[in-house]
N, C-alpha and C positions, 0 to 999 in steps of 0.2 A: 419180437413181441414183448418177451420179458425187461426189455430195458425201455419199452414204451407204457409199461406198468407202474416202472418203480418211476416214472418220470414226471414231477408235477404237470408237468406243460405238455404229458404228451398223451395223456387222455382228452383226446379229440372225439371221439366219435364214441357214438351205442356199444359199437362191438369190445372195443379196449374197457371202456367202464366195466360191463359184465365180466368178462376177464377180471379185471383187479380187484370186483366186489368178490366174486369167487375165490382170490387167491388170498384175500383177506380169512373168508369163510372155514379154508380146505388147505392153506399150508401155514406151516410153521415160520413164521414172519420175525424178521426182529422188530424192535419198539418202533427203531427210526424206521424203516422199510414200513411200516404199516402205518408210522403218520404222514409218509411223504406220500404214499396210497392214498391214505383216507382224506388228506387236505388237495389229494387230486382231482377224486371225486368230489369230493365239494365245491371243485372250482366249476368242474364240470358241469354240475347241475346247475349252480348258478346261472353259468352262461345257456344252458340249456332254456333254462325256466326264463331268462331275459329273451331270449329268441323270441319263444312261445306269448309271453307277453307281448313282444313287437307286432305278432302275426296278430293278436286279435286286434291291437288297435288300429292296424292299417286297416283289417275287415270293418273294423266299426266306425274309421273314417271313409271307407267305402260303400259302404250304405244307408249312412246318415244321411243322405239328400234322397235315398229312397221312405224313408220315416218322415218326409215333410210332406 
């Protein structure tokens, strides 16, 4: 789990994020280890919030012909 922390590419999922926001919060990190962290999570959410984006516009292309 700790080498999926410090791993840009390996914050994949909810549970890892929370993990490395944590380990950010609650240990003594060096410089790099907490930007390779923090630019993990960022990528994370990105793709996160791109997801989330994707899912409303299929919704909203799926119901558009109920709106006519």
């Amino acid at each position: 789990m700790d080498r999926a922390v410090t791993n840009i590419e390996g914050i994949s999922d909810g549970g890892v994020a929370l993990i490395a926001y944590g380990k950010l919060q609650l240990e003594d990190v060096s410089k790099r280890g907490g930007l390779e962290i923090e630019n993990g999570l960022l990528r994370y959410c990105e793709l996160d919030t791109l997801a989330l984006v994707m899912i409303l516009e299929y919704f909203r292309e799926v119901i558009k012909p109920l709106n006519r």
